[in-house]
SEZA-326273 format. One record per residue: residue in one letter; x, y negated, z of N, C-alpha, C in turn. Coordinates in pm, whole numbers, padded with zeros to 5 digits, always signed. Atoms other than C-alpha are relative to their C-alpha. Layout:
AXYZXYZXYZ/...
REM end
This chain:
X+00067+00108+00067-02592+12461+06035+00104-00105-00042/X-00089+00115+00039-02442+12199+05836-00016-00116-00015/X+00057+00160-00004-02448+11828+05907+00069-00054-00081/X-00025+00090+00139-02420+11566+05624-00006-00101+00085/X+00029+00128-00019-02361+11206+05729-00112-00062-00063/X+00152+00028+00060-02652+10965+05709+00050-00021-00140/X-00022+00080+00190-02477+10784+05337+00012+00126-00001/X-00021-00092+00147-02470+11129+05181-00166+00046+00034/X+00107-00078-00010-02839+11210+05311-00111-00073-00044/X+00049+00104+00065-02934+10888+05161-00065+00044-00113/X+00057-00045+00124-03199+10952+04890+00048-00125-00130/X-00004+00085+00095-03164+10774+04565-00094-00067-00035/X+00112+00044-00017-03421+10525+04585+00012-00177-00114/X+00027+00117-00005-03525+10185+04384+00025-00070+00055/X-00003+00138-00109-03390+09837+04508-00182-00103-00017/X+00075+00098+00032-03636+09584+04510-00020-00057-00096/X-00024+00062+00121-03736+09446+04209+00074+00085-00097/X-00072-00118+00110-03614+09746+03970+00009-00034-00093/X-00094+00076+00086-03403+09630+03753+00018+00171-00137/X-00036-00122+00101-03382+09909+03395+00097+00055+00024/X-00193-00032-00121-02998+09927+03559-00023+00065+00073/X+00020-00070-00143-03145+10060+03872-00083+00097-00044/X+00064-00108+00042-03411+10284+03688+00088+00118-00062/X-00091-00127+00052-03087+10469+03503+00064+00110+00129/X-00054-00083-00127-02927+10530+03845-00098+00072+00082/X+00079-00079+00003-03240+10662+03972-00012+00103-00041/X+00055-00103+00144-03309+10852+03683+00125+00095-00003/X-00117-00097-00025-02991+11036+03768+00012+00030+00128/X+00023-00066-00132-03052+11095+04123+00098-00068+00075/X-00026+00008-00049-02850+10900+04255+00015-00163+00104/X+00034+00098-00040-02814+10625+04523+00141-00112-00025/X-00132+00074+00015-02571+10313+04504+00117+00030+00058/X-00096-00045-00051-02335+10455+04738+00053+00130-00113/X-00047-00153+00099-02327+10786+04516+00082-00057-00136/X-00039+00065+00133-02254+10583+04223+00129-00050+00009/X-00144+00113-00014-01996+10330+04356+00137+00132+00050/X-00075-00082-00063-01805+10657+04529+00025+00102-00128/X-00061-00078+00101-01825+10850+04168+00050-00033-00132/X-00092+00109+00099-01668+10552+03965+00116-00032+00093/X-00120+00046-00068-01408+10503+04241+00037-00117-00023/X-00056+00150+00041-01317+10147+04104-00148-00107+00076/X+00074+00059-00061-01635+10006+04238-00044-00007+00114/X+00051-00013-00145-01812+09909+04576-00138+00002+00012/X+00113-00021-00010-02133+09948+04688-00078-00164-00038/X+00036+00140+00016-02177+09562+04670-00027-00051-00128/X+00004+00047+00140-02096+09551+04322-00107+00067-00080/X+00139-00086+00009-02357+09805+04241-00130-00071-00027/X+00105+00099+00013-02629+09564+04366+00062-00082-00055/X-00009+00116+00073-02489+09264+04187+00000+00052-00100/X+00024-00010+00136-02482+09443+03905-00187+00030-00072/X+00118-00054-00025-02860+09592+03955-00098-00181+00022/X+00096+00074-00051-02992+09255+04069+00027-00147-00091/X-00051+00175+00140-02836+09006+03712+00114-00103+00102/X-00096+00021-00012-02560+08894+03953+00156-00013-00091/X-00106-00011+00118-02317+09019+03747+00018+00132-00137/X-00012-00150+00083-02233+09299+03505+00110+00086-00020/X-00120-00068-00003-02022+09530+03469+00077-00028-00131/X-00072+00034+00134-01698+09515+03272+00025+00073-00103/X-00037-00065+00142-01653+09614+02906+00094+00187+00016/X-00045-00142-00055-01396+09887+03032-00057+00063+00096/X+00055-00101-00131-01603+10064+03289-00081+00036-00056/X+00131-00047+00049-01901+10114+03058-00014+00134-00076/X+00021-00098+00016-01808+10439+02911-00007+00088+00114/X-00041-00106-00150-01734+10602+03228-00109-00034+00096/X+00144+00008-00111-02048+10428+03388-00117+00088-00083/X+00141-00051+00114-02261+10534+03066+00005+00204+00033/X-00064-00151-00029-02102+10926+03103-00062+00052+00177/X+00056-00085-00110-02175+10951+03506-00161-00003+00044/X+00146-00007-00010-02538+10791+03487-00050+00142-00135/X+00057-00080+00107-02571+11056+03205-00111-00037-00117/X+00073+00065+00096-02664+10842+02952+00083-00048-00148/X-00117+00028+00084-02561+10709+02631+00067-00139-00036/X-00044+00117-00024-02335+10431+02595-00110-00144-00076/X+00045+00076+00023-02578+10234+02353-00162-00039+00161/X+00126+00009-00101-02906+10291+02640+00036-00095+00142/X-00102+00033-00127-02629+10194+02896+00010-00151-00029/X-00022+00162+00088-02585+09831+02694-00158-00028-00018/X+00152+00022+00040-02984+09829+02638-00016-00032+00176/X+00035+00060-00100-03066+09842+02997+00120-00096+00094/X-00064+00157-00141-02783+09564+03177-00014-00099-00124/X+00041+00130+00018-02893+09330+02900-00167-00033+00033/X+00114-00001-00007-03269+09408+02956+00004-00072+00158/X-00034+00042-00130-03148+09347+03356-00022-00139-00022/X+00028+00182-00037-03260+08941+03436+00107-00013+00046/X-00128+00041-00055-02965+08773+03477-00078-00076+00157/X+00023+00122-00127-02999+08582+03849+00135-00057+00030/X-00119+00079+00011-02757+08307+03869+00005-00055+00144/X-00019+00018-00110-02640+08164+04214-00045-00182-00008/X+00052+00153+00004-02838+07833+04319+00117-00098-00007/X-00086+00076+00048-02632+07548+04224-00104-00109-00004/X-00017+00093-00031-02645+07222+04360-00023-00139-00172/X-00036+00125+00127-02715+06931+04054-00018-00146+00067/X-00007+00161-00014-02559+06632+04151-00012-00104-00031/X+00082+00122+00120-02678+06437+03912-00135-00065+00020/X+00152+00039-00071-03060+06446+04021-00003-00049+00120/X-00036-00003-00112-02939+06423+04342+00035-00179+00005/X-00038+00119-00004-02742+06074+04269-00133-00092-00068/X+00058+00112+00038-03044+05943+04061-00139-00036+00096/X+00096+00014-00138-03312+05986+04384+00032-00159+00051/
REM end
């Protein structure tokens, strides 16, 4: 019998809030670990920030992300702008000083 560690027995599943980003990687079977481990330049972290409008991926990585989700580079540009950006709460000191 052959044992697989749990991350490779990991299904490819929806984050929370499914992001069109996260429906491609899905839609290719695979999970964020699978992804970040078959772009080698990325981490699993960056994955979700990219999946959750954190951030996006960069200009050079998008053929080679568009190619392993098995998609095409324009669908690949359709869903991380369709993705909601979420921006990191930020402090306005301004409202703050006129209280």
């Amino acid at each position: 019998m052959v044992f697989v560690s749990i991350r490779e027995a990991v299904m490819a599943r929806p984050i929370t809030g499914e992001s069109p980003l996260a429906r491609l990687r899905v839609d290719a079977g695979m999970s964020q670990i699978q992804l970040a481990q078959r772009l080698g330049t990325v981490s699993e972290p960056g994955i979700h920030r990219w999946e959750t409008g954190r951030t996006r991926p960069s200009v050079d990585i998008l053929p080679r992300l568009a190619a392993t989700l098995g998609v095409s580079l324009e669908a690949l540009v359709q869903a991380i702008v369709k993705t909601p950006r979420r921006q990191e709460s930020v402090v306005d000191t301004q409202s703050l000083r006129e209280t």
